[in-house]
N, C-alpha and C positions, 0 to 999 in steps of 0.2 A: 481738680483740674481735668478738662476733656483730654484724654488720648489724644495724640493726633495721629492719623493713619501715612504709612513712607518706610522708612527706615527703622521705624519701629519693632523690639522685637514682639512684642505683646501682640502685632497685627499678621505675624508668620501665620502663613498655611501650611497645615500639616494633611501628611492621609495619617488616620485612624483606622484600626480594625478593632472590633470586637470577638473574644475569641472563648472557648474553653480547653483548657489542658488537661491532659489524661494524668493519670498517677503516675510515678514516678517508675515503677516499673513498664510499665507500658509505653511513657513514654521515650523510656529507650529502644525496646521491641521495634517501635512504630520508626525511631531515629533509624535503627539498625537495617531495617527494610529500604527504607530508601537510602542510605548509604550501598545496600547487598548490590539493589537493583543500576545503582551508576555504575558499581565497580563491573556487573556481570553484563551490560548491555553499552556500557563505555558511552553514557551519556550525564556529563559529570554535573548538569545543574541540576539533576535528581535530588542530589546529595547535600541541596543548599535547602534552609528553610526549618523551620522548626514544625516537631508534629499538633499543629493545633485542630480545632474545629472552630473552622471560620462563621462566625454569626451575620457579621455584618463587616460593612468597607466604607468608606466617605473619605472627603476631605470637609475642612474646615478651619476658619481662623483659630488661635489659639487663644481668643478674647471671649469665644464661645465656649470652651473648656468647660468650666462651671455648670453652664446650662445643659450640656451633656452629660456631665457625671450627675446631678440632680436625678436627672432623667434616667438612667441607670440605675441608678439607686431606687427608685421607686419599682422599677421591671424587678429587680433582685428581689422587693421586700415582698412581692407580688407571686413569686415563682418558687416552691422550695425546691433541697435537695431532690433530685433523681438517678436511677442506675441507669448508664449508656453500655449495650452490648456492643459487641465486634463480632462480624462471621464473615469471612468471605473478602472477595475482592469483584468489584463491578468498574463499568468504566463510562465516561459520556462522551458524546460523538465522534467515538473513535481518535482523542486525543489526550484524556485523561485516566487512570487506571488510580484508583483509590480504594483506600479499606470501607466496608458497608459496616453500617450505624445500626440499629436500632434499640430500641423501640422509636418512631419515624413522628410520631405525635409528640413526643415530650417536645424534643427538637423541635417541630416545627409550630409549637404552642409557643417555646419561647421567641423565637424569633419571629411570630407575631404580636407579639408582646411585644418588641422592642421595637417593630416598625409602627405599632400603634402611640406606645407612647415618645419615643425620642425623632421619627422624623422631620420633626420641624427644629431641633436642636443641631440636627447632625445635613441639614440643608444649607448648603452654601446658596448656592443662585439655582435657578430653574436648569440650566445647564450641567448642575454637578449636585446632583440629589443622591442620596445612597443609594448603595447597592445591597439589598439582604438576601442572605443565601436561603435558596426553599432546601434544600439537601443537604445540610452538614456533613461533611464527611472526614476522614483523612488522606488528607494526597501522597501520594507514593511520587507518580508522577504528571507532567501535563505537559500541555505544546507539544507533544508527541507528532510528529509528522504520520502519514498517513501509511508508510512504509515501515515505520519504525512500530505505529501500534500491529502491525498485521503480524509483525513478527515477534513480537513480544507477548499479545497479549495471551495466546495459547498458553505460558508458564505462567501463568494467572488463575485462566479461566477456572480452571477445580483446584486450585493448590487453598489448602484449608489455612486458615487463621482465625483462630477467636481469642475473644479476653472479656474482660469488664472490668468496670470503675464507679465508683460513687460520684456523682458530681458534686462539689463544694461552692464554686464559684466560678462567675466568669471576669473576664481583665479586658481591660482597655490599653489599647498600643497606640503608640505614633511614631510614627519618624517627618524627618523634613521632607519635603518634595527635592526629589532629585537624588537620598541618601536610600541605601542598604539595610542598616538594619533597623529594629525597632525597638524603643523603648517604654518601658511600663510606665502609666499614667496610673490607674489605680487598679485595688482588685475592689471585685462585687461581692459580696457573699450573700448564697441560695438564703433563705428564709420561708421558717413556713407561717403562712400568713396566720393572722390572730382570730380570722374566723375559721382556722381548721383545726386551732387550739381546743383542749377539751375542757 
């Protein structure tokens, strides 16, 4: 029998994000940073948020579910394992002050990857098409007013932080539109493709 669209839960819109999470040491590191930075600059949404690296953002029905994990899954079996470094801290328009990534091609190979194969799964209407991120990075913090980065970002600009991490997989989140936090839909795990098999 056809769904019918209304009151339906199966026809909820959700936002999704597309993410990967650093190792477990690190990701406290990265949690503790932005926690240091609410307490030491008394700006307390700092300290909301978990440390991910954002891939990608949409909404979407949750009837399309399926066709986006499909789609994901095929990026994953396409993409293997790689190491992400940490150095440093850089910022964008003078409202976000985040930890720097690289190597800046794996990143940005994958999430060419995933704009190529899932945006037509992760397309609501022409009005609400994804958003994929070209810079992955880690936020410390953002919406920074224009007063608040001038004076903050000098205990930045040289203050050193490095790490690294294996990357294993990436996860898909949702929440409802309108809620706080997110929940896991599935994880992805990296694969290294069969023609790099020996």
């Amino acid at each position: 029998m056809e769904k019918k669209a209304g009151n339906n839960s199966y026809n909820r819109i959700y936002e999704y994000l597309v993410v990967i999470a650093p190792d477990e040491k690190n990701w406290h590191r990265l949690r503790n940073l932005r926690v240091e930075f609410a307490n030491q600059f008394d700006i307390d949404h700092a300290k909301y948020g978990k440390p991910h690296l954002y891939l990608a953002n949409f909404i979407q029905l949750e009837s399309l579910e399926p066709e986006i994990v499909f789609s994901l899954e095929a990026v994953t079996s396409m993409n293997p394992p790689f190491r992400i470094e940490m150095n440093g801290f850089d910022h964008i328009d003078n409202h976000n002050i985040h930890v720097n990534t690289r190597p800046k091609i794996n990143l940005q190979f994958l999430v060419d990857l995933i704009r190529e194969m899932s945006t037509k799964a992760m397309t609501l209407n022409k009005s609400n098409e994804p958003y994929f991120i070209h810079d992955p990075h880690f936020t410390i913090a953002r919406k920074l007013t224009k007063s608040q980065f001038k004076r903050i970002w000098p205990h930045y600009e040289n203050r050193s932080f490095v790490g690294d991490f294996q990357t294993t997989e990436m996860v898909l989140l949702r929440r409802e539109i309108g809620n706080l936090g997110y929940e896991q839909v599935k994880m992805f795990p990296f694969e290294v493709p069969a023609f790099h098999s020996n």
